[in-house]
Kinemage of the C-alpha trace (Angstrom):
@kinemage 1
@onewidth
@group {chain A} dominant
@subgroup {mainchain}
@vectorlist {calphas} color= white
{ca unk a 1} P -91.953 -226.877 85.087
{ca unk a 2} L -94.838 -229.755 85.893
{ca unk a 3} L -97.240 -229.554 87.755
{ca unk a 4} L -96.814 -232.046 90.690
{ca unk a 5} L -99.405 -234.809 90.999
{ca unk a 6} L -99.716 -234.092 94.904
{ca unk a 7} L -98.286 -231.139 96.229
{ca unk a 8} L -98.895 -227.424 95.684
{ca unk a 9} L -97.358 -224.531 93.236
{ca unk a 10} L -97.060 -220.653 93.677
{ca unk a 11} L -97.779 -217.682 90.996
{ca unk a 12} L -97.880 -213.946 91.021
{ca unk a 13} L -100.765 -212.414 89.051
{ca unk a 14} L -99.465 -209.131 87.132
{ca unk a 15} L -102.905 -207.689 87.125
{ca unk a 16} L -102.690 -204.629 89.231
{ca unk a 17} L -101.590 -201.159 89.144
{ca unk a 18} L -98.308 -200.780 89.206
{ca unk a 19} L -96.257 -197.832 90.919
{ca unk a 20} L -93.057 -196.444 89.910
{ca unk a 21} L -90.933 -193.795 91.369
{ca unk a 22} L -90.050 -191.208 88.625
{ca unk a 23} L -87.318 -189.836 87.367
{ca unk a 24} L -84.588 -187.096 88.789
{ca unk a 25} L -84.853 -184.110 86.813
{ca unk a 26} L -82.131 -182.241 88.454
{ca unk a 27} L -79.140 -183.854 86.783
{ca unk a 28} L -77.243 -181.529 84.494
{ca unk a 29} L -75.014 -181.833 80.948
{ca unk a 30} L -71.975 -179.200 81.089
{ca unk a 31} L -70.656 -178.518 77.728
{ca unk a 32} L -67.764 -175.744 77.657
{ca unk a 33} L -63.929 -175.003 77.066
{ca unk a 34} L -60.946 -175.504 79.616
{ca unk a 35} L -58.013 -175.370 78.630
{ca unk a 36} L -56.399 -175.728 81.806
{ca unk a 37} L -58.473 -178.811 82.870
{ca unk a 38} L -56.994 -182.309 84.045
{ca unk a 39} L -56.760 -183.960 80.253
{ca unk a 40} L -56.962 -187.528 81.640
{ca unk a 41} L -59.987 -187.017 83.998
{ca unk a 42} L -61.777 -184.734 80.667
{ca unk a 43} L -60.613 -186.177 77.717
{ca unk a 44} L -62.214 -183.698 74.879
{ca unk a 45} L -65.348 -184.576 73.337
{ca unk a 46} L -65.764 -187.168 75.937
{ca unk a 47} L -68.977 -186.948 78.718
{ca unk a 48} L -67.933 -187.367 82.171
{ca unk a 49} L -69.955 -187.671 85.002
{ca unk a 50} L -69.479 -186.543 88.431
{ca unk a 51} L -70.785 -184.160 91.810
{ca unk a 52} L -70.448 -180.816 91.612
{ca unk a 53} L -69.826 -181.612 95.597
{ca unk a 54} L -67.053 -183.496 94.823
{ca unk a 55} L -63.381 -181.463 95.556
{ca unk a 56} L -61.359 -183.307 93.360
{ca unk a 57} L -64.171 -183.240 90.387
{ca unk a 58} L -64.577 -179.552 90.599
{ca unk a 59} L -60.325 -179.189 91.301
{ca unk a 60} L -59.779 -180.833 87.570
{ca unk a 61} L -61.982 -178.893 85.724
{ca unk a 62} L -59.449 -175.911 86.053
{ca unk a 63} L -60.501 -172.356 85.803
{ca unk a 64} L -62.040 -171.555 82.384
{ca unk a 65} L -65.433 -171.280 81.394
{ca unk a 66} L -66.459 -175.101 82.056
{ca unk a 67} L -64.924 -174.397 85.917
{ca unk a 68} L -67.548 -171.601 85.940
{ca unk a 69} L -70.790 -173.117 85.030
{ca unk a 70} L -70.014 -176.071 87.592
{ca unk a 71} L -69.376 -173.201 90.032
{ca unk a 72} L -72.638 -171.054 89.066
{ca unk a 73} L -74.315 -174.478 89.668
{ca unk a 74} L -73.002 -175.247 93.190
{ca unk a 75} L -73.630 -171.431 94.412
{ca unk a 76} L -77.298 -171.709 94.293
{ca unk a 77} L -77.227 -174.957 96.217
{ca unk a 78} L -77.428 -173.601 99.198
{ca unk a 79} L -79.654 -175.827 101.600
{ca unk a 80} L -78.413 -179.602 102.812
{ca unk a 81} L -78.266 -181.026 99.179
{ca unk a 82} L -75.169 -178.643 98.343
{ca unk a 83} L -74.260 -180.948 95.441
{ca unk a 84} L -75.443 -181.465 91.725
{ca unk a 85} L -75.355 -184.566 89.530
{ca unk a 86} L -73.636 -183.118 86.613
{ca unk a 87} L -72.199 -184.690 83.181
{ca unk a 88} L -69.395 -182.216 81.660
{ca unk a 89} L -68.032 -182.603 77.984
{ca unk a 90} L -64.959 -180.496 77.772
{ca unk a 91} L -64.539 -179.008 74.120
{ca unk a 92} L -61.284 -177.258 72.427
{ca unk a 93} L -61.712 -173.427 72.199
{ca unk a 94} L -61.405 -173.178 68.417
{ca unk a 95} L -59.304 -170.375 66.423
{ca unk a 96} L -62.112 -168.060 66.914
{ca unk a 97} L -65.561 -167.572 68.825
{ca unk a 98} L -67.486 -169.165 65.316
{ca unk a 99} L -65.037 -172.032 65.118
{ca unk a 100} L -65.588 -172.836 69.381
{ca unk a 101} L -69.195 -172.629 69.153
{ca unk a 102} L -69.056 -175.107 65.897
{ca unk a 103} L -66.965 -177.497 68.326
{ca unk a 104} L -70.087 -176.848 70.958
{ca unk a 105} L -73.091 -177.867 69.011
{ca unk a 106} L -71.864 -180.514 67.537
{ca unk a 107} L -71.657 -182.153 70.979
{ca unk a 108} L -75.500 -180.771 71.114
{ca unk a 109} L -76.148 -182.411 67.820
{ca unk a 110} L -75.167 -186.245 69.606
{ca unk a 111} L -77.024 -185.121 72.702
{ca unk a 112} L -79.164 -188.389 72.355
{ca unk a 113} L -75.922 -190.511 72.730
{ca unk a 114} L -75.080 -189.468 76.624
{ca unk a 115} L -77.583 -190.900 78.838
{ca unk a 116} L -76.320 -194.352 77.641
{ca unk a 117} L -72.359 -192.970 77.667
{ca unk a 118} L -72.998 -192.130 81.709
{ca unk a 119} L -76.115 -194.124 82.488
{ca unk a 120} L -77.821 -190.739 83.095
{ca unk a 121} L -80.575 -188.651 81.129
{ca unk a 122} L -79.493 -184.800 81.565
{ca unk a 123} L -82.779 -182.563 81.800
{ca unk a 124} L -81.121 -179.275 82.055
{ca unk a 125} L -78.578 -178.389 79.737
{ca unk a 126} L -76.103 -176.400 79.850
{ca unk a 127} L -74.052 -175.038 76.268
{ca unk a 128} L -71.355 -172.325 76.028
{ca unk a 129} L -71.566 -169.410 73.498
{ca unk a 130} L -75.051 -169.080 72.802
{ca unk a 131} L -74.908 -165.355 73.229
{ca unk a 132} L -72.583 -164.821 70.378
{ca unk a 133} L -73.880 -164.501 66.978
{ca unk a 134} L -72.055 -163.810 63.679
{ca unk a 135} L -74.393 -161.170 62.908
{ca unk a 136} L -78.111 -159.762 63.993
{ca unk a 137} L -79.934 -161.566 61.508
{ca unk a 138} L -78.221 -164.670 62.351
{ca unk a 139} L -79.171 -167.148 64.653
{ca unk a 140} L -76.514 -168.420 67.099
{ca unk a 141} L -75.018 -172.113 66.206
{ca unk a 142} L -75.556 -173.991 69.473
{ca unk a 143} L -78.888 -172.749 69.912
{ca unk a 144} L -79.651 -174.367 66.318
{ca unk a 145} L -78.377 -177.374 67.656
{ca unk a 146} L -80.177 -177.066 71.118
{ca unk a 147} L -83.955 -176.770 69.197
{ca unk a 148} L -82.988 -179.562 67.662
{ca unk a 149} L -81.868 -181.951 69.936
{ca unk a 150} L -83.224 -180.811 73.466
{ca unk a 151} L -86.756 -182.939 72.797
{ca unk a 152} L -84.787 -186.057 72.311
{ca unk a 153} L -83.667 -186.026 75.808
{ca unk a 154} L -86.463 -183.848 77.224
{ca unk a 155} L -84.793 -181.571 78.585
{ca unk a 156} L -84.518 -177.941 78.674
{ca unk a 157} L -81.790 -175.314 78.083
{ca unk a 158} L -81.397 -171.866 79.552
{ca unk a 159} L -79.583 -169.718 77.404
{ca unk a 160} L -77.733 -166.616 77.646
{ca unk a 161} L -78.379 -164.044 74.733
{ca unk a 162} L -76.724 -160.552 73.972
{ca unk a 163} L -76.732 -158.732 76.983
{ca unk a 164} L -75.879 -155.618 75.667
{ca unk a 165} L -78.974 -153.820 75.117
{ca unk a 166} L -82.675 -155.443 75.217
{ca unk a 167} L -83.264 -154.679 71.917
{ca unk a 168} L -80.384 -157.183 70.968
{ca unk a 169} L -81.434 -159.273 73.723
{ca unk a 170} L -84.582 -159.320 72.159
{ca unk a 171} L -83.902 -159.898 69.166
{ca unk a 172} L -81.878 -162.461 69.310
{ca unk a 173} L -85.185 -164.408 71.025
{ca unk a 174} L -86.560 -163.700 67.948
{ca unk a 175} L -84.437 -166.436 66.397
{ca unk a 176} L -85.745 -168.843 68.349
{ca unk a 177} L -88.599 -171.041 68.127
{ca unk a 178} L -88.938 -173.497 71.182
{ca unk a 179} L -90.414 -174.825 73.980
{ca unk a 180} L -87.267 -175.989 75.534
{ca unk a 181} L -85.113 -172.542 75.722
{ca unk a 182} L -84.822 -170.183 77.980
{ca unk a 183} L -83.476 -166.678 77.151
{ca unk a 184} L -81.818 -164.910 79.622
{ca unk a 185} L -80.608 -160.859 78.790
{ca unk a 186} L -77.929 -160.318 80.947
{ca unk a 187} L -74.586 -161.683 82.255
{ca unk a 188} L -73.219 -162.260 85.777
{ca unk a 189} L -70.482 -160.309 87.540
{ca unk a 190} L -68.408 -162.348 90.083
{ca unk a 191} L -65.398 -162.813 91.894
{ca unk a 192} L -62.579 -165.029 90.468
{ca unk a 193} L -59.814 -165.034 93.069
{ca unk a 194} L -59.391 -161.056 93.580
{ca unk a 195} L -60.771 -160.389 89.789
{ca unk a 196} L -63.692 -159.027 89.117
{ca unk a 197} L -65.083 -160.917 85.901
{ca unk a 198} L -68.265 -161.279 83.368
{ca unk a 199} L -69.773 -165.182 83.205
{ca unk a 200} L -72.829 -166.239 81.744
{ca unk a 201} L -76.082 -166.443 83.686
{ca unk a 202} L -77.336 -169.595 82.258
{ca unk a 203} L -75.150 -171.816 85.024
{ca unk a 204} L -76.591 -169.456 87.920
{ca unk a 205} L -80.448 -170.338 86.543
{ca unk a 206} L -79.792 -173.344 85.739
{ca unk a 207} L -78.299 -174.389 89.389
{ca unk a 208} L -81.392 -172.529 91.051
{ca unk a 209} L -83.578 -174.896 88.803
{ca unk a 210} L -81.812 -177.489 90.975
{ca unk a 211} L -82.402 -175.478 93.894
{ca unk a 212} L -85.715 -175.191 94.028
{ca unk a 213} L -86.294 -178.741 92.665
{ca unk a 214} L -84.999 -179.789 95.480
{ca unk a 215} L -87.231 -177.877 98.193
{ca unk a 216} L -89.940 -179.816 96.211
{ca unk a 217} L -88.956 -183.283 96.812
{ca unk a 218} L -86.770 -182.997 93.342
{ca unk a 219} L -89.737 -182.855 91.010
{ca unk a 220} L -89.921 -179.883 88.225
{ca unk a 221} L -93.199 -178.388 88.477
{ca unk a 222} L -92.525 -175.405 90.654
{ca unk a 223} L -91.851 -172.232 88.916
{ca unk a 224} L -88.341 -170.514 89.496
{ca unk a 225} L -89.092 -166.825 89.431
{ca unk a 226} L -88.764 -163.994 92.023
{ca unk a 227} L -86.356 -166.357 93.514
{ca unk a 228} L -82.700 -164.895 94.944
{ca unk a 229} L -79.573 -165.621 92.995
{ca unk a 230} L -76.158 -166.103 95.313
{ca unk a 231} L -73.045 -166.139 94.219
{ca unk a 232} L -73.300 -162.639 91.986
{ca unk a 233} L -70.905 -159.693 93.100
{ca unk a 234} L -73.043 -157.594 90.219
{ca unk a 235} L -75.053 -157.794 86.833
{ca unk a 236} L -73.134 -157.233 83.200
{ca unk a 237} L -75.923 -153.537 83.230
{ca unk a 238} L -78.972 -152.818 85.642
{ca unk a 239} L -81.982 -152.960 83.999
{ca unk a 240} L -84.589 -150.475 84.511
{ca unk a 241} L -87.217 -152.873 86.724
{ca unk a 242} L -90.359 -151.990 88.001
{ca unk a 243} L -93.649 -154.269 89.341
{ca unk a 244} L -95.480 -151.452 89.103
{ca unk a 245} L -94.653 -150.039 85.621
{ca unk a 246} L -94.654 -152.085 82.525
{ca unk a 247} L -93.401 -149.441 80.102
{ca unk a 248} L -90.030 -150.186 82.032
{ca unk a 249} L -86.896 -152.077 80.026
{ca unk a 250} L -87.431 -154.963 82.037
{ca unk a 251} L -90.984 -155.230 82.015
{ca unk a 252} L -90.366 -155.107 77.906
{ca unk a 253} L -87.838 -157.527 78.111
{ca unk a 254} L -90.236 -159.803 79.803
{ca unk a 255} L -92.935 -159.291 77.538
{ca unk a 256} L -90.259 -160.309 74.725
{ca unk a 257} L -89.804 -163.716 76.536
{ca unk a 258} L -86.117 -162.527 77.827
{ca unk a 259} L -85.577 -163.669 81.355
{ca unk a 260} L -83.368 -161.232 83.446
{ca unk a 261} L -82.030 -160.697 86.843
{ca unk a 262} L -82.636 -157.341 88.915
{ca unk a 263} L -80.941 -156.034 91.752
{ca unk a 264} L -83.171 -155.224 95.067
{ca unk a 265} L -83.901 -151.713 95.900
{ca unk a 266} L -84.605 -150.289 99.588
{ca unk a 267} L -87.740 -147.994 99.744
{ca unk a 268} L -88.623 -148.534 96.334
{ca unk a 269} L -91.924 -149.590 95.656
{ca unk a 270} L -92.335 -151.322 92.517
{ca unk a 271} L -88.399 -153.060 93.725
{ca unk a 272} L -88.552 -156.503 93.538
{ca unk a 273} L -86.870 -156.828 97.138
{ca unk a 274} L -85.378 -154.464 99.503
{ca unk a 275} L -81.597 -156.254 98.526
{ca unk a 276} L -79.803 -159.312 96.901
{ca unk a 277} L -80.042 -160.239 92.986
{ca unk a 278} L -83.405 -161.695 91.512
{ca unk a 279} L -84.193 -164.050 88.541
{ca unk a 280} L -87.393 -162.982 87.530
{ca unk a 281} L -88.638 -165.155 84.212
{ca unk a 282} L -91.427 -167.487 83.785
{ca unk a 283} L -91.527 -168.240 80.152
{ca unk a 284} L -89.533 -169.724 77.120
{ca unk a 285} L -88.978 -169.102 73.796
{ca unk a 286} L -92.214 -171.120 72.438
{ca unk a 287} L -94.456 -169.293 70.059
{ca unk a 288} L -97.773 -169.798 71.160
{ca unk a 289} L -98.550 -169.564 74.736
{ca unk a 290} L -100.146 -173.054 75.479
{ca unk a 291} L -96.712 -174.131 76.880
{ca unk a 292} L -94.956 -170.962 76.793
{ca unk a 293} L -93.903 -171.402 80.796
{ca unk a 294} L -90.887 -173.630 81.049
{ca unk a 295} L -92.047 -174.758 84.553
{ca unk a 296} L -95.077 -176.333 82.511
{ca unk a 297} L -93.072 -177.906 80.033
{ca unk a 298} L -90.882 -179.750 83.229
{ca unk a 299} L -93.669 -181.240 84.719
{ca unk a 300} L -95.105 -182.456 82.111
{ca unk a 301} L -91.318 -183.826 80.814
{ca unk a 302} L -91.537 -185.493 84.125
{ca unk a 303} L -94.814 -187.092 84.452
{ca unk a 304} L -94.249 -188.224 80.667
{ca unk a 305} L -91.465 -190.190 81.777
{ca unk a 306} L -93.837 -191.490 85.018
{ca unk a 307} L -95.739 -192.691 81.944
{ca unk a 308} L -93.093 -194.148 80.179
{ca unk a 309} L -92.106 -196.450 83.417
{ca unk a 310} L -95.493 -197.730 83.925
{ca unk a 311} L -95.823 -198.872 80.316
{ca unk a 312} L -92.895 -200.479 79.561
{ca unk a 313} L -93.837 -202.767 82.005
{ca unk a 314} L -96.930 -203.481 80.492
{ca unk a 315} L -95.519 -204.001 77.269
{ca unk a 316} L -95.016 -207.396 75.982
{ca unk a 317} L -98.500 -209.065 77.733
{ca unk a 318} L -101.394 -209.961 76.292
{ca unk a 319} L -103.981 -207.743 75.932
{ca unk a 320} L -107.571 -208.528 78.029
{ca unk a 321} L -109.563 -206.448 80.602
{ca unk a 322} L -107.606 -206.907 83.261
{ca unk a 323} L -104.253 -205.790 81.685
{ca unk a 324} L -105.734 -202.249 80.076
{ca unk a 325} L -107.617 -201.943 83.690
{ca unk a 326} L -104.581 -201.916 85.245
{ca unk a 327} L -102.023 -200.267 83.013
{ca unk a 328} L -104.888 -197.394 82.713
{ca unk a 329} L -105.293 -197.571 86.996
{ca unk a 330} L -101.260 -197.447 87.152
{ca unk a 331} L -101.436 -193.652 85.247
{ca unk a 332} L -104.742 -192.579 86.719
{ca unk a 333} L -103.381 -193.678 90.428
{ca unk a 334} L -99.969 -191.643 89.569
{ca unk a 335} L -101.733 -188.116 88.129
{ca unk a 336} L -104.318 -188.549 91.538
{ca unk a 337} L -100.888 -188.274 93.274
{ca unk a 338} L -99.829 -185.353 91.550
{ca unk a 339} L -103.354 -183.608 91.903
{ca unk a 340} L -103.106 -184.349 95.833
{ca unk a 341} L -99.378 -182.872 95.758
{ca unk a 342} L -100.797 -179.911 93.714
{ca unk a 343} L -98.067 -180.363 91.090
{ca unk a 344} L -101.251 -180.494 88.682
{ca unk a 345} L -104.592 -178.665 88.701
{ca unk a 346} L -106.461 -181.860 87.289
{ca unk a 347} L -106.171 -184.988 84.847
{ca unk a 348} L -108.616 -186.881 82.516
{ca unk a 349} L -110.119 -189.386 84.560
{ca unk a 350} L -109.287 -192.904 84.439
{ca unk a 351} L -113.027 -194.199 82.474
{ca unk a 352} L -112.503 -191.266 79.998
{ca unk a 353} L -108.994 -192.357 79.099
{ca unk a 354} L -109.817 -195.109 76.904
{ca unk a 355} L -111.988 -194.112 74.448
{ca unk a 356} L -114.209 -196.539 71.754
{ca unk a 357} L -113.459 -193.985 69.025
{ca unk a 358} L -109.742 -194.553 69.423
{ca unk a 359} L -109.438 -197.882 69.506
{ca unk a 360} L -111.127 -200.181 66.771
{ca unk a 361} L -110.642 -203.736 66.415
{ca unk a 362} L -108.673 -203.766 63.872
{ca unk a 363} L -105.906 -201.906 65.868
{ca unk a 364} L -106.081 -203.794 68.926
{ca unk a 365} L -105.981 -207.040 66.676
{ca unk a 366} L -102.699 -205.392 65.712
{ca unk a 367} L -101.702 -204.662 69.515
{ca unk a 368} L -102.199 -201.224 69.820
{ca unk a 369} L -103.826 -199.637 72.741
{ca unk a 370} L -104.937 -195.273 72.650
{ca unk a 371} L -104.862 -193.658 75.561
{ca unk a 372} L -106.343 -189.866 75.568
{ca unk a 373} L -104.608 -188.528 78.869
{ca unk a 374} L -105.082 -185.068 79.813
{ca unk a 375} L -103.015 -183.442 82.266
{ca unk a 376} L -103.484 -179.776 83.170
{ca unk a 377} L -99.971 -178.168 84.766
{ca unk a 378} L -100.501 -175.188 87.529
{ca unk a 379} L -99.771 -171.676 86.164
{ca unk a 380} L -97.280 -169.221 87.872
{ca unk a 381} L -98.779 -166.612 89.336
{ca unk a 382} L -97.559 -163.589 87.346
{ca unk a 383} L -99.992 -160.587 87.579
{ca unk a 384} L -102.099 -159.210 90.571
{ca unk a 385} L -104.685 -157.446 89.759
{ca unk a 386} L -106.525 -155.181 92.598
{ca unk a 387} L -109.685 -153.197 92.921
{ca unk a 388} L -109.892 -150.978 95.773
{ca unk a 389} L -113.015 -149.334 96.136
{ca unk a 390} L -114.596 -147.506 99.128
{ca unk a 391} L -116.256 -149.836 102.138
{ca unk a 392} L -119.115 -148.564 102.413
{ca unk a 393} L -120.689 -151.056 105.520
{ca unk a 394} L -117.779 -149.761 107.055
{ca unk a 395} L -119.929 -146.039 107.675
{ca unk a 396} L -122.768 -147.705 108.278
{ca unk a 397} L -121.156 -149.894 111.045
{ca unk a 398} L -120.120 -146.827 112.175
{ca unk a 399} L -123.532 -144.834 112.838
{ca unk a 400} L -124.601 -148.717 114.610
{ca unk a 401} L -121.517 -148.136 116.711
{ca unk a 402} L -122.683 -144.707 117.699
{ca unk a 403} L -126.501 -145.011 118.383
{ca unk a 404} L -125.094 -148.533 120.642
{ca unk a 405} L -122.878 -146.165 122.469
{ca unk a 406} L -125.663 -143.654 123.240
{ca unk a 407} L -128.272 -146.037 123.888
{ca unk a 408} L -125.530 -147.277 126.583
{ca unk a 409} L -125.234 -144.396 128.056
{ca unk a 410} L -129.027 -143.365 128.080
């Protein structure tokens, strides 16, 4: 427009931090077999979105295996926010369990095609079959597909292995490689109608991911261990469990990067609780241990896509001062948050973020900008250590004690 010759005009300066909200990190992608599920509201092969609080949702998903992970979901929720954002694909069961776990990962393998399909980005994934395997030196199908595709969407995957014995628990980890997975070494036992059946435990972990995201304002960065399970009537085998004693099957399990779930014991020391069923597991199936707790790997999924917000609105303008000020302010303002939350032990400053070595002419003649942001996540707290010696001030405030009293008395 033109400037009046006598008047006045308006304009908003976009030179300022910016703040976004974030993302929800809760919402879940259900991919399983039903065979007795409403065809017209899951159409196979087909993402649909819906509550896990909703009646009639949950009522068309029928009873098989997809009915159960949408029910292991909503029996962790057990607070105010009883209800889970879920996307469910519904799959044929195939001639046999190779030919149904084909028909699974190749819903994995478009993974990157859903958030647009339901105008939502799953972070927690949920895929049938991954404890079956065609042999023990092969690795199973949809978890193939999972390492693949899981960082396209960052998101991450608990998955149940053979729960059969930890040594095939084990190594069945041992044919993965990833950041994003989470083994799990044993199944769930619970009540369908008056039959008493074995599900996976990858809904049941994945729902208290939910859970306990949402005690934290729905952001990822607490860990989900030593935290009760509901909804379990038993475990597929107890595992030998111990705090105390790390030559126990458990304890080895853990050390193998196989989550697993023990059962309470009263009067027992080294118990994990005096009842109920525990998920104990803090780590994924990552070699290397720099991100080897999945917690970790959530926040920083989150606070990448914090990062992502702010930029994209900084994309597009001219590049001065006052734009990289800002943009860098917007990130450094949105970590400080995080610090003060204690969702993060610490962050690169904001004047060590850009960095001269980085960033030569040439490349910002070209329109590129380097930013070196480091963000440290909180670790879980997994081992106490304790040295109890003798007090020996303790004696010494005794004998004070003593020659007080008889000085008293004198």
């Amino acid at each position: 427009m033109s400037a009046p010759q006598f008047g006045m005009q308006f304009s908003r300066p976009a030179d300022e931090p910016v703040p976004v909200i974030g993302a929800d990190f809760s919402k879940i992608l259900c991919i399983e077999t039903s065979a007795d599920a409403s065809t017209e509201t899951f159409p196979e092969d087909t993402p649909v979105r819906g509550s896990s609080s909703d009646p009639d949702f949950v009522a068309a998903l029928g009873t098989g295996l997809l009915a159960d992970q949408v029910k292991g979901i909503n029996d962790q929720l057990t607070g105010i926010n009883s209800g889970a954002d879920v996307t469910v694909v519904r799959v044929a069961e195939g001639a046999d369990a190779a030919a149904t776990a084909a028909a699974i990962a190749a819903i994995v393998n478009g993974i990157a095609t859903i958030p647009s399909a339901v105008n939502a980005t799953p972070r927690i994934v949920l895929a049938g079959r991954t404890a079956w395997r065609a042999d023990l030196d092969t690795t199973n199908p949809v978890v193939v597909a999972l390492q693949s595709n899981l960082g396209k969407i960052l998101a991450v995957a608990p998955v149940d292995v053979d729960d059969t014995s930890s040594a095939n628990a084990i190594d069945a980890r041992e044919t993965m490689s990833s950041e994003r997975l989470i083994p799990i070494g044993v199944a769930a036992r619970v009540y369908e109608g008056e039959s008493l059946v074995t599900r996976p435990m990858a809904p049941r972990v994945a729902g208290l991911m939910v859970r306990v995201d949402n005690e934290t304002l729905g952001k990822p960065f607490d860990p989900i261990a030593n935290r009760p399970l509901y909804g379990l009537a038993g475990v597929s085998r107890k595992i030998p469990f111990s705090l105390l004693d790390g030559s126990t099957e458990g304890q080895q399990m853990l050390a193998g990067n196989v989550s697993i779930v023990t059962e309470g014991e009263v009067g027992v020391d080294g118990a994990v609780a005096d009842g109920g069923f525990f998920f104990i597991g803090t780590d994924n199936a990552q070699t290397g241990e720099l991100w080897e707790q999945f917690h970790q790997v959530r926040g920083a999924d989150y606070l990448t896509v914090k990062i992502m917000q702010i930029t994209r609105q900084f994309l597009g303008r001219k590049i001065t001062a006052d734009m990289a000020e800002a943009w860098i302010n917007s990130i450094a303002f949105m970590l400080r948050d995080h610090k003060a939350d204690n969702d993060i032990l610490g962050y690169t400053p904001a004047n060590e973020m850009f960095k001269s070595s980085r960033n030569s002419p040439e490349n910002i003649r070209l329109g590129t900008l380097t930013l070196t942001i480091g963000i440290e996540p909180a670790p879980v707290f997994k081992l106490a250590n304790h040295e109890i010696r003798r007090y020996r001030p303790a004696v010494e405030g005794l004998v004070e004690e003593i020659i007080a009293r008889l000085n008293a008395a004198a």
